[in-house]
FIVO-46294 format. One record per residue (C-alpha): x, y negated, z; residue number from 1. Coordinates in nm, 3 decimals. Example, Ala and Ser with C-alpha at 12.3 -4.5 7.8 and 13.67 -1.06 7.14 Angstrom:
# residues 2
REC    east   north      up resi
REC   1.230   0.450   0.780    1
REC   1.367   0.106   0.714    2
//
This chain:
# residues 214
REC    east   north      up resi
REC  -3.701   0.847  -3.611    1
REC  -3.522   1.105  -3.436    2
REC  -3.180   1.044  -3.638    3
REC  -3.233   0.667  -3.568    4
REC  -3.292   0.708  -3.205    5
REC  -2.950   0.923  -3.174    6
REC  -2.735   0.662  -3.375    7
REC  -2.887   0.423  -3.114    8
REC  -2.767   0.571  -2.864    9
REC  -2.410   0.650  -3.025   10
REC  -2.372   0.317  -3.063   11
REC  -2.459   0.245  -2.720   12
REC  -2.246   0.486  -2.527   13
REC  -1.939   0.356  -2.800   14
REC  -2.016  -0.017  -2.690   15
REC  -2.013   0.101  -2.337   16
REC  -1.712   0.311  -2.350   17
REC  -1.514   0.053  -2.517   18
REC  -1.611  -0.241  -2.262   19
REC  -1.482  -0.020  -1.945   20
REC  -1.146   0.075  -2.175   21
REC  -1.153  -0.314  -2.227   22
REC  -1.179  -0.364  -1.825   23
REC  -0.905  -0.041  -1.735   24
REC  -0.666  -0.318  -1.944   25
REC  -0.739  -0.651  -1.793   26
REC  -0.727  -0.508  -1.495   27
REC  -0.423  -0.316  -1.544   28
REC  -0.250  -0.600  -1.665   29
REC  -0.356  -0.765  -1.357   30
REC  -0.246  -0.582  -1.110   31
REC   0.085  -0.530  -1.275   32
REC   0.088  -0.849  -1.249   33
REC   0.012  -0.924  -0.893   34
REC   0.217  -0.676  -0.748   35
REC   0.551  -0.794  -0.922   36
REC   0.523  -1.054  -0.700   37
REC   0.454  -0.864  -0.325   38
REC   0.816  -0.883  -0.306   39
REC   0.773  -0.884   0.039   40
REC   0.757  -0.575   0.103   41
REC   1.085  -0.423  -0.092   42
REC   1.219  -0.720   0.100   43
REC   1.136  -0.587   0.406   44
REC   1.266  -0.216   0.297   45
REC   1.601  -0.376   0.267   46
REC   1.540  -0.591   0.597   47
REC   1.469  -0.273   0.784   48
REC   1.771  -0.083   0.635   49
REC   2.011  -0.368   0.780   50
REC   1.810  -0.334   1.105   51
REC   1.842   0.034   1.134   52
REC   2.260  -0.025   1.096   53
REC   2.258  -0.289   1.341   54
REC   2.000  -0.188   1.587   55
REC   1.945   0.145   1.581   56
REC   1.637   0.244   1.769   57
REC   1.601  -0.079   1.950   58
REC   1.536  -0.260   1.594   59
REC   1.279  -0.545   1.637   60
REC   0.954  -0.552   1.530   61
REC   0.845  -0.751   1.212   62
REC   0.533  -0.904   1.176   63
REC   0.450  -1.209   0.930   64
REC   0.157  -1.373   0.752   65
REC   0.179  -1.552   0.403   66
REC  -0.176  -1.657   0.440   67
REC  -0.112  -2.009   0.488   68
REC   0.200  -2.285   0.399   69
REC   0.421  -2.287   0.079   70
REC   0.504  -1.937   0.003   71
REC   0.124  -1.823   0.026   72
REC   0.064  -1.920  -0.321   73
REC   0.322  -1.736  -0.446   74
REC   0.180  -1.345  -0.292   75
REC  -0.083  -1.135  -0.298   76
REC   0.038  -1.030   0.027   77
REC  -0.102  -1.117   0.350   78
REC   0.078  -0.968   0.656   79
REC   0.353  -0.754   0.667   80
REC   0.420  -0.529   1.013   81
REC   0.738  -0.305   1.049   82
REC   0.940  -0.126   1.270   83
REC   0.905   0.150   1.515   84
REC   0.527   0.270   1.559   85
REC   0.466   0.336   1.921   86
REC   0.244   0.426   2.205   87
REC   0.188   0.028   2.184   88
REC   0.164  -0.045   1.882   89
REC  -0.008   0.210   1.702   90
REC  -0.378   0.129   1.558   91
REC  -0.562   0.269   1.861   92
REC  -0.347   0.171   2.098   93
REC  -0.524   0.051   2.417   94
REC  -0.396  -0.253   2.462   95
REC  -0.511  -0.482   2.178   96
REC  -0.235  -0.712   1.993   97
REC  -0.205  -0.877   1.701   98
REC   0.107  -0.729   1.584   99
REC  -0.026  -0.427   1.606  100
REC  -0.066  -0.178   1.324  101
REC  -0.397  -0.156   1.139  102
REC  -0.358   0.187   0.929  103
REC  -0.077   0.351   1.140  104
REC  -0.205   0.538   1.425  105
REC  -0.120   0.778   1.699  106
REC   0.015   1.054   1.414  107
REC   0.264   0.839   1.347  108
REC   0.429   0.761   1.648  109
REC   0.785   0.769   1.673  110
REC   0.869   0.660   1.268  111
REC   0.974   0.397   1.119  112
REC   0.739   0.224   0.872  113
REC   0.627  -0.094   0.704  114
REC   0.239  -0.153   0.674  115
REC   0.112  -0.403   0.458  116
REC  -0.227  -0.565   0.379  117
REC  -0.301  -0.737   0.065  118
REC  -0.497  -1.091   0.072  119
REC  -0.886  -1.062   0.020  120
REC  -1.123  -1.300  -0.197  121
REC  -1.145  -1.549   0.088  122
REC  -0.768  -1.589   0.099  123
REC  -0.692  -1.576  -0.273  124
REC  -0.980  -1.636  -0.492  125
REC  -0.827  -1.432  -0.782  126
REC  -0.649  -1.174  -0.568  127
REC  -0.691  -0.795  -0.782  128
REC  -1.020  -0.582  -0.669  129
REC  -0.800  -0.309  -0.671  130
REC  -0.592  -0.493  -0.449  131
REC  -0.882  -0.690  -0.243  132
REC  -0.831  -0.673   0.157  133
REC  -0.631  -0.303   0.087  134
REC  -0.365  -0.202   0.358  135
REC  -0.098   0.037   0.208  136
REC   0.216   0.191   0.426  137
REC   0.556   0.358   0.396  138
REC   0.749   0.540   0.636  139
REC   1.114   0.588   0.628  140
REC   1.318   0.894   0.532  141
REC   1.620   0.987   0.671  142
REC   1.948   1.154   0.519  143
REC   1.894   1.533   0.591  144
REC   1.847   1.771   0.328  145
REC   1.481   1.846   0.387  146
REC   1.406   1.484   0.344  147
REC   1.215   1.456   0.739  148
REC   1.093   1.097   0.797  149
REC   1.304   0.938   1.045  150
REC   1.168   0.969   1.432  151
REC   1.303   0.750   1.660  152
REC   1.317   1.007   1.945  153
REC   1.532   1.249   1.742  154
REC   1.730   0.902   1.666  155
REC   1.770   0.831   2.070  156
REC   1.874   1.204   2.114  157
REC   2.175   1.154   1.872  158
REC   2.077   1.280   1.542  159
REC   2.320   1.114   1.259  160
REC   2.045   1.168   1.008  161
REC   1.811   0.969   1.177  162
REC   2.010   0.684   1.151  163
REC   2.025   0.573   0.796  164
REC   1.712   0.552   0.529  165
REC   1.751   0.739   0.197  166
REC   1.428   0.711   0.112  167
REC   1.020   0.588   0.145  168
REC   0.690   0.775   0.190  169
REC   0.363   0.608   0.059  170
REC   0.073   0.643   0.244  171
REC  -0.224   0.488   0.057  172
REC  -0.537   0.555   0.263  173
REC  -0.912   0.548   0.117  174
REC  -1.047   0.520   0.504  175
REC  -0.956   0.151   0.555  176
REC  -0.980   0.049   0.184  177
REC  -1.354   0.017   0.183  178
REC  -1.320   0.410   0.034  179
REC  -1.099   0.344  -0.238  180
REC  -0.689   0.352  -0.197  181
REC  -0.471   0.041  -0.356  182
REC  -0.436   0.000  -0.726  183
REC  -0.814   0.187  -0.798  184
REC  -1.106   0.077  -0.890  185
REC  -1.452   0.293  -0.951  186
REC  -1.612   0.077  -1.258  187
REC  -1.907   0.318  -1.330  188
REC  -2.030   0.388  -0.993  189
REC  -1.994   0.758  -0.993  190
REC  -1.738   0.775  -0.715  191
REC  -1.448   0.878  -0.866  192
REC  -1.199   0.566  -0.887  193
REC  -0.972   0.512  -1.174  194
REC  -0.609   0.502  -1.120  195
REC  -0.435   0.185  -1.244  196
REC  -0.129   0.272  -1.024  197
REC  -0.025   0.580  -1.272  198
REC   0.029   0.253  -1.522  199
REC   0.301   0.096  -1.278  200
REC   0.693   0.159  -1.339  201
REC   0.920   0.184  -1.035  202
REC   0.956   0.173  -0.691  203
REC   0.783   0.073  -0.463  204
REC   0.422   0.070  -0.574  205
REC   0.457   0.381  -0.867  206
REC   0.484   0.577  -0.573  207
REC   0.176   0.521  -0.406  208
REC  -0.004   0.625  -0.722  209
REC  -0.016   1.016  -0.566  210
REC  -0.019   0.956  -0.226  211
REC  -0.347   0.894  -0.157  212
REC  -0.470   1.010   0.209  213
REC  -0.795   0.960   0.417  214
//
């Protein structure tokens, strides 16, 4: 009875093992998937680097929805905000706007960064769970040798270093992600998510897979 009960539960704990292995894949493969095509946002890397050249520290700021017309059904994206955060435009910022940014707050005043929020259920039926509603961000690095993330105050006092990006920083909060960052997913309810981003080659999503903040 006793031997019977334990190969019971063997079996058991096998099935179950194997059905969340079976999930970590189709939902690997699906977020692959989706994010190969949030070009916007590498897009909007190279639109910022342009900007940068041209503008300097008066670049304009970037904001633009894919939740409705033609291109919508072609991201998971839904809103992409960039440029210089600021006293104005920061996530508390006390005068409420649109166009302002919903992860990026008051710490990061003065960089130069590209926040973006992924569509939820409502706006694409099929849209990732690891990807549902999430807001992810990167911040620009300039081209001195301890790789500092460019400030637009050092820019305005006439730092050469602060004038060209080398580089991105991924910030990929749990806080606004319903407790979770982008890319993970906690399938057994214990509270520790698993990490489908480790399973992503290159830039820029592979390197949000360990920068996971609060």
């Amino acid at each position: 009875m006793f031997l019977h009960s334990l190969l019971a539960f063997i079996v058991v704990l096998t099935t179950s093992s194997f059905a969340q292995q079976n999930s970590i894949v189709l939902l690997s493969n699906q977020l692959a998937a989706q994010l190969k095509l949030a070009n916007q946002v590498v897009a909007s890397m190279r639109t910022l680097e342009l900007n940068l050249t041209h503008h300097q520290e008066n670049l304009p700021l970037i904001h633009i929805t894919y939740t409705t017309g033609q291109l919508s059904n072609y991201t998971p994206i839904a809103e992409i905000k960039a440029g210089f955060v600021q006293v104005d435009n920061h996530k508390d910022a006390s005068i409420d706007n649109i166009s302002n940014f919903d992860y990026l707050s008051a710490s990061h005043i003065g960089q130069l960064c590209i926040e973006a929020r992924f569509k939820n259920t409502s706006e694409q039926s099929d849209i990732s769970p690891t990807l549902d509603g999430k807001i992810v961000a990167f911040c620009a690095v300039g081209g001195n040798l301890t790789n500092d993330l460019i400030n637009k105050s050092t820019l305005e006092a006439g730092d050469p270093t602060h004038s060209i990006i080398t580089g991105w920083v991924c910030y990929n909060p749990s806080t606004e992600n319903q407790g979770f960052p982008m890319g993970t997913i906690d399938l057994d309810g214990d509270g520790t998510p698993a990490n489908l981003l480790t399973g992503i080659d290159g830039p820029p999503w592979s390197m949000c897979s360990y920068s996971f903040t609060n």
